[in-house]
N, CA, C and O of each residue as an XYZ file, in Angstrom:
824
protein
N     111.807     84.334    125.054
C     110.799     84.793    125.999
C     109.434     84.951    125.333
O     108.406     85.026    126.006
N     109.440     84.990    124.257
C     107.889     85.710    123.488
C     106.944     84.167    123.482
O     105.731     84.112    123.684
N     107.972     82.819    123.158
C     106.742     81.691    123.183
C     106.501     81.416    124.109
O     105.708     80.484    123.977
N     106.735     81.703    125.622
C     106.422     80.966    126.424
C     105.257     81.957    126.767
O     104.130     81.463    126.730
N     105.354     83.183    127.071
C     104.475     84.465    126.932
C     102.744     83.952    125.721
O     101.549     84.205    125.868
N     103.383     83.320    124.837
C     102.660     83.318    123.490
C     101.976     81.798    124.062
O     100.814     81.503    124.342
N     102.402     81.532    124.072
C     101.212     79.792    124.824
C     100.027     79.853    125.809
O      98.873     79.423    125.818
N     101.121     80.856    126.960
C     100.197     81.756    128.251
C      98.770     82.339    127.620
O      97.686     82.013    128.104
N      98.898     83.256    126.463
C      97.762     83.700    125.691
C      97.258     82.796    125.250
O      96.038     82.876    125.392
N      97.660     81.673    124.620
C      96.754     80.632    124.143
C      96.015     80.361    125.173
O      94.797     80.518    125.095
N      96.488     80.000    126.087
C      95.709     78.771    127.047
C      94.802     80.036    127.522
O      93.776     79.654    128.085
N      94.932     81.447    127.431
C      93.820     82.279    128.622
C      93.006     82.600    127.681
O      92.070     83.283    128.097
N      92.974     82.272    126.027
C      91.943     82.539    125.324
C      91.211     81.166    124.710
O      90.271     81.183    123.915
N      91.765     80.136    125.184
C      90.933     79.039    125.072
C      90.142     78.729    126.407
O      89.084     78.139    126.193
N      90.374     78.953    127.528
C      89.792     79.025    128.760
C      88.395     80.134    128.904
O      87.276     80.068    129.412
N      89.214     81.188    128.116
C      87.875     82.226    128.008
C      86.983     82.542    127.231
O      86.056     83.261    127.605
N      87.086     82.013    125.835
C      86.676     81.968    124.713
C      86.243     80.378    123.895
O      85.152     80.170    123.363
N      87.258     79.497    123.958
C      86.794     78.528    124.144
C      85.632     77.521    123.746
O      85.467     76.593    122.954
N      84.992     78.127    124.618
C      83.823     77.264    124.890
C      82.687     77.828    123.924
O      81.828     77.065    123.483
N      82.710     79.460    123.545
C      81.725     80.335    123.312
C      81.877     80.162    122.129
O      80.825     79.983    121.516
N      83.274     80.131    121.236
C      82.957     80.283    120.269
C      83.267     78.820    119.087
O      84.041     78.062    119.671
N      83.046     78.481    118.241
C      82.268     77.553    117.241
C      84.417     77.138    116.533
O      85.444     77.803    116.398
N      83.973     75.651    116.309
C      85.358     75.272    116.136
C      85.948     76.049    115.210
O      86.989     76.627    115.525
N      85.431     76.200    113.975
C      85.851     76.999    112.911
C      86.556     77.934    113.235
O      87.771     77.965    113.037
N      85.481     79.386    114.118
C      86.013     80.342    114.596
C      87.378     80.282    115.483
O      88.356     81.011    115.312
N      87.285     79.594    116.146
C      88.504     78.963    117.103
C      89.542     79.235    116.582
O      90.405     80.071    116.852
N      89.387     78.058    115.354
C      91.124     78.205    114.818
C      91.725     79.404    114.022
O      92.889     79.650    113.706
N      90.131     80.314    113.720
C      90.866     81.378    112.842
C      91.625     82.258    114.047
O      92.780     82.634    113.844
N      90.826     82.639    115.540
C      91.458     83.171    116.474
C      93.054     82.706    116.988
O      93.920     83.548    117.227
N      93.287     81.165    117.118
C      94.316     81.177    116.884
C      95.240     81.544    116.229
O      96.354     81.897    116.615
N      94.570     81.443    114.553
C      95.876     81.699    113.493
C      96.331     83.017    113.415
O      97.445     83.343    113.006
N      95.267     83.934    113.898
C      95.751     85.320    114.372
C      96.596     85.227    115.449
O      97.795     85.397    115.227
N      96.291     85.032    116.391
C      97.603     84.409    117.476
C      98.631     84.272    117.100
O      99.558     84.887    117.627
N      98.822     83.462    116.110
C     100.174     83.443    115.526
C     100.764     84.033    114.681
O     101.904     84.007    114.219
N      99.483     84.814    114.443
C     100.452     85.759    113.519
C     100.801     86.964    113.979
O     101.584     87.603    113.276
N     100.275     87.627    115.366
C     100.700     88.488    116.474
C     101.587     88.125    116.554
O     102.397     88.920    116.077
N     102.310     86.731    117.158
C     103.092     85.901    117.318
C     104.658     86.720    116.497
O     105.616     87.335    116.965
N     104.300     86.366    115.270
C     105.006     86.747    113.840
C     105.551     88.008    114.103
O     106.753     88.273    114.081
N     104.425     88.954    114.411
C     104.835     90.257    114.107
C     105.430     90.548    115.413
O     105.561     91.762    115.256
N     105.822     90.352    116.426
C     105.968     90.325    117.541
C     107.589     90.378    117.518
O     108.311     91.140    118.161
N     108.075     89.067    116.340
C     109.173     88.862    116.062
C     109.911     89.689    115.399
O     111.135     89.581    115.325
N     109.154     90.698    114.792
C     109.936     91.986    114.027
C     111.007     92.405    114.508
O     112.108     92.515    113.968
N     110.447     92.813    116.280
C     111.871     92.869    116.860
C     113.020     92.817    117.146
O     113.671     93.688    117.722
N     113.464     91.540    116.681
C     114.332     90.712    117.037
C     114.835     90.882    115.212
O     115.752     91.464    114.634
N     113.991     90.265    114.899
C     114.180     90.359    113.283
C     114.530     91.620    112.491
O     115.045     91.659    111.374
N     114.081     92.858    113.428
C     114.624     94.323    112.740
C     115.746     94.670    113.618
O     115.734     95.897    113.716
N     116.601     94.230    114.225
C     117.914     94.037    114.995
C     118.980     93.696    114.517
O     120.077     94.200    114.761
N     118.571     92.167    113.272
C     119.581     91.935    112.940
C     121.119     92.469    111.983
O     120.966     92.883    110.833
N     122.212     92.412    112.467
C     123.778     92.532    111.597
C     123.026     93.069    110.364
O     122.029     92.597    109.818
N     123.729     94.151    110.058
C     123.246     94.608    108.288
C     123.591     93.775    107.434
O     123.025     93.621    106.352
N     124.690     93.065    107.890
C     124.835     91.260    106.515
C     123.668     90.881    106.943
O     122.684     91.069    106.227
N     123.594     90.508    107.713
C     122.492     89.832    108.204
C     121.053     89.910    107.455
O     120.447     88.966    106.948
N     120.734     91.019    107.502
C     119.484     91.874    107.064
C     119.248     91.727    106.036
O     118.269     91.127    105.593
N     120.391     92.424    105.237
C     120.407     91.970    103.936
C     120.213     90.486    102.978
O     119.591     90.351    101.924
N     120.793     89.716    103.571
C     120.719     88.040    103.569
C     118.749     88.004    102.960
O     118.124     87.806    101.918
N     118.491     88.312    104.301
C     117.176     88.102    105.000
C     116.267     88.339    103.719
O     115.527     87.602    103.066
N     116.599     89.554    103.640
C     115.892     90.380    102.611
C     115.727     89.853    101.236
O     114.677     89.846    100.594
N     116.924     89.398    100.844
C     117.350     89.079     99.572
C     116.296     87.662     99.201
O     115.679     87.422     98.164
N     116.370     86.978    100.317
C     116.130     85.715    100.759
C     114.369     85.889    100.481
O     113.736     84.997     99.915
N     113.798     87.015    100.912
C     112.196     87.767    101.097
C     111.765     87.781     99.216
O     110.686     87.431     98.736
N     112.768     88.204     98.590
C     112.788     88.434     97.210
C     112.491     87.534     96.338
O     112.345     87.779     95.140
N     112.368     86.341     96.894
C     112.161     85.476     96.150
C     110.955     84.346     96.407
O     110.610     83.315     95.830
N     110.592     84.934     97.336
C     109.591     84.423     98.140
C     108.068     85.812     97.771
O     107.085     85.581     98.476
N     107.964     86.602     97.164
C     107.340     87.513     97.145
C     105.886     87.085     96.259
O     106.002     86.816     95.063
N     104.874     87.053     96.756
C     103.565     86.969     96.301
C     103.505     88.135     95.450
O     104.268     89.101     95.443
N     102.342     87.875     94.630
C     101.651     88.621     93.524
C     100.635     89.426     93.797
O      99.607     88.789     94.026
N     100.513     90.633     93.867
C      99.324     91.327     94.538
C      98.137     91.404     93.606
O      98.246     91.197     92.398
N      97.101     91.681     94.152
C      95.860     90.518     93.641
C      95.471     92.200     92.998
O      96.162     93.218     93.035
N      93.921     91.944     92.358
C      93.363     92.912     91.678
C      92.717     94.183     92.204
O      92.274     95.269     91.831
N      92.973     93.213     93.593
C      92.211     94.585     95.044
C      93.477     95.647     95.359
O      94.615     95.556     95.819
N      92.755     96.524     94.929
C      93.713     97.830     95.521
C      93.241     98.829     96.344
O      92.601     99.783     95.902
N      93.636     98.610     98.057
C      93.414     99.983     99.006
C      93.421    101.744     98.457
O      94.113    102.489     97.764
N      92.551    101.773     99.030
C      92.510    103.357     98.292
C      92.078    104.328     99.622
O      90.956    104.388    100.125
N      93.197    105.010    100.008
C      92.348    106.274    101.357
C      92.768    107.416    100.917
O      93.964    107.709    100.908
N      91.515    108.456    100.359
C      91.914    109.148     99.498
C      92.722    110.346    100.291
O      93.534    111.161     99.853
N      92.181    110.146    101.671
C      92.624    111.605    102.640
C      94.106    111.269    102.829
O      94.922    112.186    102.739
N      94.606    109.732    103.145
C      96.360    110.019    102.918
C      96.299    109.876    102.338
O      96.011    108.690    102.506
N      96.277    110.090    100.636
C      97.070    109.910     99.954
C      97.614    108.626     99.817
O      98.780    108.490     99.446
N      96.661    107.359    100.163
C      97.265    105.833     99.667
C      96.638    105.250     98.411
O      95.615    105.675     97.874
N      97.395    104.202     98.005
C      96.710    103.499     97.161
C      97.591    102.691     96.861
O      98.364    102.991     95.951
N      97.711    101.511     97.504
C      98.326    100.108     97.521
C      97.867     98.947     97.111
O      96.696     98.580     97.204
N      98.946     98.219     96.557
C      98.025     96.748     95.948
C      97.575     96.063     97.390
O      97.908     96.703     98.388
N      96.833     94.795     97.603
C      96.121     94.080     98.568
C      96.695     92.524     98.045
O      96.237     91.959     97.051
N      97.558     92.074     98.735
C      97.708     90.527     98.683
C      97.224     89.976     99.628
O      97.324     90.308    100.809
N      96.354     88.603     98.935
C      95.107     88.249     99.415
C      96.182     86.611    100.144
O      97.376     86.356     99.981
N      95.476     86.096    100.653
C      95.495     85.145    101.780
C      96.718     84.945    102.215
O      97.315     83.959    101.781
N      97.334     85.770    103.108
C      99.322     85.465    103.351
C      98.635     85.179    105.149
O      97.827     85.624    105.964
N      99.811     83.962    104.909
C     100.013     83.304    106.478
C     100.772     84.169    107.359
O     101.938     84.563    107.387
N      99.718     84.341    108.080
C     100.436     85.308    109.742
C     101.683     84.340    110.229
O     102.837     84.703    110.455
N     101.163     83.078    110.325
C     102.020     81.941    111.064
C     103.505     81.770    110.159
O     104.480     81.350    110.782
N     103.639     82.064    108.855
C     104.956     81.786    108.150
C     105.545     83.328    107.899
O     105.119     84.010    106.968
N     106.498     83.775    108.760
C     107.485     84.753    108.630
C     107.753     85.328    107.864
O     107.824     86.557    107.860
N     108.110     84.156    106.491
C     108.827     84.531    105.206
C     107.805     85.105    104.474
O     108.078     86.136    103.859
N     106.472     84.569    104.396
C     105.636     84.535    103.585
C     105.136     86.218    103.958
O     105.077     87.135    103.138
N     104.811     86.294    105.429
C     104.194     87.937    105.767
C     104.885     88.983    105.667
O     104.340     90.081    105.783
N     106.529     88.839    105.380
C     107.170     90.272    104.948
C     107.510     90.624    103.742
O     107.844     91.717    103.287
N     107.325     88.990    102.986
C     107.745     89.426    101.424
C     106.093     89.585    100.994
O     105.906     90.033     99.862
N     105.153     89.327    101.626
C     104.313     90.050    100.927
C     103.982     91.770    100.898
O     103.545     92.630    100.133
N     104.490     91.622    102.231
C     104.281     93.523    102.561
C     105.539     94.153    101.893
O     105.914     95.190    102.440
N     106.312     93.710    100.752
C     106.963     93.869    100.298
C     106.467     94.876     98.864
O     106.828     95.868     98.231
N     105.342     93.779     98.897
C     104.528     93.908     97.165
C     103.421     94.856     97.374
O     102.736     95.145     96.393
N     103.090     95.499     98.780
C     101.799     96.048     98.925
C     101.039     96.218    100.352
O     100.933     97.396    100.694
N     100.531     95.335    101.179
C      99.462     95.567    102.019
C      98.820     93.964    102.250
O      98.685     93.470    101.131
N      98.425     93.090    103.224
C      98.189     91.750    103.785
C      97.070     91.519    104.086
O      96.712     91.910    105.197
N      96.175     90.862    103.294
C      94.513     90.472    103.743
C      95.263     89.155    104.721
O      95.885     88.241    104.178
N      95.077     89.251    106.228
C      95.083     87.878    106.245
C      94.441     86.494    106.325
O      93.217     86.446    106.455
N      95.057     85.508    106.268
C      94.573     84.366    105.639
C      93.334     83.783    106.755
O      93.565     83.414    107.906
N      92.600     83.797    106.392
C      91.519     82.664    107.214
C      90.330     84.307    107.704
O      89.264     84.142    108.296
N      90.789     85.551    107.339
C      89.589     86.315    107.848
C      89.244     86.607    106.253
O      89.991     86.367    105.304
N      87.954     87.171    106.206
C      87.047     87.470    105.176
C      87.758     88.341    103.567
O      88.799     88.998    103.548
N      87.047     88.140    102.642
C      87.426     88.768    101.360
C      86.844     89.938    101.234
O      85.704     89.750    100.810
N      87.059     91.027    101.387
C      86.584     92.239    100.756
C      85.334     91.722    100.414
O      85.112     90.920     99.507
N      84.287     92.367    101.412
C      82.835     92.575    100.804
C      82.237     91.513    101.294
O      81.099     91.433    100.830
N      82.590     90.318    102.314
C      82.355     89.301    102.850
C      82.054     89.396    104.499
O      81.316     88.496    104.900
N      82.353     90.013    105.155
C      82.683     90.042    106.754
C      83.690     90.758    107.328
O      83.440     91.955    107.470
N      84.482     90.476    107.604
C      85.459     90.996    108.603
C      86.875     91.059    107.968
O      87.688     90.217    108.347
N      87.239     91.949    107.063
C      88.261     91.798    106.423
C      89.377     92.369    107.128
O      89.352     93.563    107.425
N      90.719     91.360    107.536
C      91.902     92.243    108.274
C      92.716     92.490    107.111
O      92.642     91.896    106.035
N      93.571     93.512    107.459
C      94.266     93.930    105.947
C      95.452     94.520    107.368
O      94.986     95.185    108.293
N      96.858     94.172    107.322
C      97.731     94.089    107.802
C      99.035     95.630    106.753
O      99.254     95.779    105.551
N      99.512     96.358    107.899
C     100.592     97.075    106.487
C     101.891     97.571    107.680
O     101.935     97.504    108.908
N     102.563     97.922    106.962
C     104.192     98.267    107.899
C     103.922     99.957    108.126
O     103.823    100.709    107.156
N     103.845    100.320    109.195
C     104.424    101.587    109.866
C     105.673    102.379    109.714
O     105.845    103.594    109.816
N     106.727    101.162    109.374
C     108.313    101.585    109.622
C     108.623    100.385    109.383
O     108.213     99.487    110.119
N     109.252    100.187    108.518
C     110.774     99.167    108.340
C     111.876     99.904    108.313
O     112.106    101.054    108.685
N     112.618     98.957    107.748
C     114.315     99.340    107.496
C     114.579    100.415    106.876
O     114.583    100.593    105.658
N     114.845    101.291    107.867
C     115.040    102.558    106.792
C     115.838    102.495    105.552
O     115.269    103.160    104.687
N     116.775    102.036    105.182
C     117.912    101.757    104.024
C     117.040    100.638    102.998
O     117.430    100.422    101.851
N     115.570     99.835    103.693
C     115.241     99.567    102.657
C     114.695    100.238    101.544
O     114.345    101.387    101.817
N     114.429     99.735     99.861
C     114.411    100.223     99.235
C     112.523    100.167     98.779
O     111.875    100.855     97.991
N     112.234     99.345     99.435
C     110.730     98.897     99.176
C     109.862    100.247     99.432
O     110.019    100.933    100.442
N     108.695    100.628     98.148
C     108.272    101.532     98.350
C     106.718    101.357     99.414
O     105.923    102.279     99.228
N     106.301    100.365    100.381
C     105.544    100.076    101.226
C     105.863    100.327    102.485
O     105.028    100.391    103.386
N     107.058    100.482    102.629
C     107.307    100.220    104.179
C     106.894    101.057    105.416
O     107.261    100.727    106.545
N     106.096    102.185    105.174
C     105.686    103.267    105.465
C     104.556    103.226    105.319
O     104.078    104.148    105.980
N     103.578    102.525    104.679
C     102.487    102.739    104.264
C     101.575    102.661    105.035
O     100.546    102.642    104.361
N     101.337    102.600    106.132
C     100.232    103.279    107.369
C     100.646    103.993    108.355
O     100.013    104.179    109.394
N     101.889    104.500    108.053
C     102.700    105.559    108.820
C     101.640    106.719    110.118
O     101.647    107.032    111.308
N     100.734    107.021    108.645
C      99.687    108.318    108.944
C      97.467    107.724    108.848
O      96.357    108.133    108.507
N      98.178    106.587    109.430
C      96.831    105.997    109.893
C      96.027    106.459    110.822
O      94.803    106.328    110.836
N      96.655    106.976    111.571
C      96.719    107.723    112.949
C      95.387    109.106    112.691
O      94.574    109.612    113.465
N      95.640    109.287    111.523
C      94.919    110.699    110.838
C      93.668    110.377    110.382
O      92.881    111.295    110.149
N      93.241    108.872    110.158
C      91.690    109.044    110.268
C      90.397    109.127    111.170
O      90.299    108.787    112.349
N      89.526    109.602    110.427
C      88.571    110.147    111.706
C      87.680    109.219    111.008
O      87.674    108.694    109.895
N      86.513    109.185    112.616
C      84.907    108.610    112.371
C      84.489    109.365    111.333
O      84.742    110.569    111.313
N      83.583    108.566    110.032
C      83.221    109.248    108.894
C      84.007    109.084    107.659
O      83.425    108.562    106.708
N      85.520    109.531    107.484
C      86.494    109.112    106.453
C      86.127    107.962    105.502
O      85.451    107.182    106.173
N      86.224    107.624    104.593
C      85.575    107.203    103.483
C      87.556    106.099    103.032
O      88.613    106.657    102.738
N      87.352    104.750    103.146
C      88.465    104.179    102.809
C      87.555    103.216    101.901
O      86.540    102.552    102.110
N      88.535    103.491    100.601
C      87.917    102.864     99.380
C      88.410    101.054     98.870
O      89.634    101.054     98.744
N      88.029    100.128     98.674
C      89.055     99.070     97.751
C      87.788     98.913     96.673
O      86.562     98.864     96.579
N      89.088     98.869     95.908
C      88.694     99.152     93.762
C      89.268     97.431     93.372
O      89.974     96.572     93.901
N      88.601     97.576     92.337
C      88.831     96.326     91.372
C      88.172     96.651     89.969
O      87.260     97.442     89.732
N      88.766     95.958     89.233
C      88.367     96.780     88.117
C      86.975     96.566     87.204
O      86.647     96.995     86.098
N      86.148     95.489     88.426
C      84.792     95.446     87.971
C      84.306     96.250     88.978
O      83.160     95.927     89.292
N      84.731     97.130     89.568
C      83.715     98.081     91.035
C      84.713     98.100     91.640
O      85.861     97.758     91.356
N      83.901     98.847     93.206
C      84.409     99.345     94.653
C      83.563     99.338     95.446
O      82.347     99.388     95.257
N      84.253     99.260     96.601
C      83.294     98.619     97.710
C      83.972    100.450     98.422
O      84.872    101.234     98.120
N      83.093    100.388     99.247
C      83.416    102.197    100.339
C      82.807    101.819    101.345
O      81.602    101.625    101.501
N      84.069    101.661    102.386
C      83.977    101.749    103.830
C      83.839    103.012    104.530
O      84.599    103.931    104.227
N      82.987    103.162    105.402
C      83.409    104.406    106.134
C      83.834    103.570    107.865
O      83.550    102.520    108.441
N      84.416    104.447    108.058
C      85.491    104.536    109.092
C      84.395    105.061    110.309
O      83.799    106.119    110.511
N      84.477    103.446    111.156
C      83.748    103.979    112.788
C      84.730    103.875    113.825
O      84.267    103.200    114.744
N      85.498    104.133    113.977
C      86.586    103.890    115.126
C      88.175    103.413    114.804
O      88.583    102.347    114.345
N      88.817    104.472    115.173
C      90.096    104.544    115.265
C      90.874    104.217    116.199
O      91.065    105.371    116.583
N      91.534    103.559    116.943
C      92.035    103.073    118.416
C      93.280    102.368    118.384
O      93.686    101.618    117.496
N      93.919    102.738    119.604
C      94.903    101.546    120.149
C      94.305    100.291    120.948
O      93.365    100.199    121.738
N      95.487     99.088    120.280
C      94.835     97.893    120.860
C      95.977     97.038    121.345
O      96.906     96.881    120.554
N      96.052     96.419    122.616
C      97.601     95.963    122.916
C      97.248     94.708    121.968
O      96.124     94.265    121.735
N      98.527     94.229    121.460
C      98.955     93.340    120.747
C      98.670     91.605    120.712
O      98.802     90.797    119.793
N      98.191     91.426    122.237
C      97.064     90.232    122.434
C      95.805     90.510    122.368
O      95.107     89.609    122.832
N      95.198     91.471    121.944
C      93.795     91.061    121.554
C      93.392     90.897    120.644
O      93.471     91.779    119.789
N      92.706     89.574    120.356
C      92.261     89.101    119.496
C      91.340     89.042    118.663
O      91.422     88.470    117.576
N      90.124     89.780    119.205
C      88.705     89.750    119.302
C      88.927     90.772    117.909
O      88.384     90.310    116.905
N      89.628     92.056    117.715
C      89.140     92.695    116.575
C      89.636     92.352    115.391
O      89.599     93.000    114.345
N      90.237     91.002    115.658
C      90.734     90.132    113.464
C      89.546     88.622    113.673
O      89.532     87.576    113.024
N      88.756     89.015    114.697
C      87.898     87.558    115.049
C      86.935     87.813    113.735
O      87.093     88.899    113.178
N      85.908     86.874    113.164
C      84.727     86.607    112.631
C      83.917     87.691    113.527
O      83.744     87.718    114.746
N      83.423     88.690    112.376
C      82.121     89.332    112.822
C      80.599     89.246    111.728
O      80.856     88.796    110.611
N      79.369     89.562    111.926
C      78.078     89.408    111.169
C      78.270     90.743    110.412
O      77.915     90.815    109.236
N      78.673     91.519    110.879
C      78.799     92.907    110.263
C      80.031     92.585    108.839
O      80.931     91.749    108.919
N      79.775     93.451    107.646
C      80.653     93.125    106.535
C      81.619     95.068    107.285
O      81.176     96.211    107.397
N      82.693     94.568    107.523
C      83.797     95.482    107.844
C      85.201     95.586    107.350
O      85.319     94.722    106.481
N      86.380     96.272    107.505
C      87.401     96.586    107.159
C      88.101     96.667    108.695
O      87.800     97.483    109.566
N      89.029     95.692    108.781
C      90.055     96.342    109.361
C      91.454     96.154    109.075
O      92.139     95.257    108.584
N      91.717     97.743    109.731
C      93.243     97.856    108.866
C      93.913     97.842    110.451
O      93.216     98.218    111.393
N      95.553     97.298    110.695
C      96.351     97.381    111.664
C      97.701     97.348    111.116
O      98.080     96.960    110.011
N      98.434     97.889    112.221
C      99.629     98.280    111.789
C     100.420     98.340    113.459
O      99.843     98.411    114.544
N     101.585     98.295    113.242
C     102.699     98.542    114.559
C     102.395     99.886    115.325
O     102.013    100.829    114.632
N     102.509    100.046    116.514
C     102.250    101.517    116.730
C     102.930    101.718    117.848
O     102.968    100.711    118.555
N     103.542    102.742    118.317
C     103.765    104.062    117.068
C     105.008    103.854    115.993
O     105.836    102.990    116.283
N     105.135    104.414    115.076
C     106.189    103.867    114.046
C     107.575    103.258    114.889
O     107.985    103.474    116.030
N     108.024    102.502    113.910
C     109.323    102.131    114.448
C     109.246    101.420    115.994
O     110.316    101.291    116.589
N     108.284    101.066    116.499
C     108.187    100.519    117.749
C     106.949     99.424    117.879
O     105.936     99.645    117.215
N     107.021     98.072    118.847
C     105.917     97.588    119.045
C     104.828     97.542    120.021
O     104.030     96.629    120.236
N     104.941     98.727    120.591
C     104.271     98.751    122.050
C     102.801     98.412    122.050
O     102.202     98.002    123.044
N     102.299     98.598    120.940
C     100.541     98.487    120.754
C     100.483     98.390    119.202
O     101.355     98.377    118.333
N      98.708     98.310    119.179
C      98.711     98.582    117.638
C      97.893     99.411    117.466
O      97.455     99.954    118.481
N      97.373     99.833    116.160
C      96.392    101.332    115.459
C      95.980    100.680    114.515
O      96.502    100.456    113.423
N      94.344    100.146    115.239
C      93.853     99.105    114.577
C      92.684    100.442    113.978
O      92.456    101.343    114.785
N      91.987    100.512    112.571
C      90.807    101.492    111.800
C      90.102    100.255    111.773
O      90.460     99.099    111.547
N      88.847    100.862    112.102
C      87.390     99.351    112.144
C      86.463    100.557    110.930
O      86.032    101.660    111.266
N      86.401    100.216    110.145
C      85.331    100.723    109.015
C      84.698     99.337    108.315
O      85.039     98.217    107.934
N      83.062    100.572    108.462
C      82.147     99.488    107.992
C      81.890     99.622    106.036
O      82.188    100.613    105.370
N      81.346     98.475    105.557
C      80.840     98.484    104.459
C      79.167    100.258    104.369
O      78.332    100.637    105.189
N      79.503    100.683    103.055
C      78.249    101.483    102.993
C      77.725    100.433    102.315
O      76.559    100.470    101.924
């Protein structure tokens, strides 16, 4: 049921958008599409037989990216996660074994300190998993306009402050689109353990 649902969105955001926006942009809106798409599939995918799961998992382990030199920093929860840089929304394997290692810039939106950076993290996985990420925007929920979310590298840091905190249903596209403004956004499943919406943080560059 989710691709035929998932095409429907294609075709009502190429009909509406389309035209307005520039080929480039286009396809990055799609590739977010598909990677809604992806996460969409959690569902189904956090369902499966505990052989099953396990399989899955094991299978994730070996497939696991290297988390890059960028590390999330929000000092009010208490985070500080590595940042793996360009993981495909559109390949399954590739977007859970990275949130395995850390936290998901995804692929085709901006680099830290460039534009519009989406940075993707898990709310709730498998509880019996052993991965120490899986939780890691659990308490996203807790930032306010103003809050100060940091990413470090070990030549500097860039400091976002935080303009808007919100739910966003799960087809819209517009806030992982190309913006002129250099921003942060962070999203996650919402509310834990469920996919009903998401708890997307829009913070700008100081």
């Amino acid at each position: 049921k989710i691709v035929p649902v998932f095409l429907s969105i294609v075709k009502k955001v190429y009909f509406t958008f389309g035209k307005r926006l520039k080929r480039k942009h286009f396809k990055i809106v799609l590739a977010v599409l598909v990677a809604l798409l992806v996460i969409s599939s959690y569902a189904v995918f956090h369902k499966l037989p505990d052989n099953a799961a396990n399989k899955t998992r094991a299978n994730l382990d070996d497939q696991i990216k290297k988390p890059s030199e960028w590390t999330l920093s929000i000092k009010k929860l208490g985070i500080s996660v590595p940042i793996v840089l360009n993981v495909s929304g559109a390949d399954k394997d590739e977007y859970f074994a990275a949130l395995q290692s850390g936290v998901a810039q995804m692929e085709g939106t901006a680099l830290p300190g460039e534009g519009n950076t989406v940075i993707f993290g898990h709310s709730s996985y498998y509880k019996d998993d052993p991965g120490q990420y899986k939780k890691i925007f659990s308490t996203l929920d807790q930032l306010k306009t103003g809050d100060e979310i940091k990413i470090l590298k070990k030549d500097g840091e860039l400091t976002y402050i935080v303009r808007e905190n919100k739910l966003f249903d799960p087809t819209d596209v517009e806030i992982v689109g190309p913006t002129n403004d250099k921003q942060l956004t962070l999203i996650t499943c919402w509310p834990p353990g469920a996919l009903d919406q998401r708890l997307v943080v829009i913070a700008d560059l100081k």
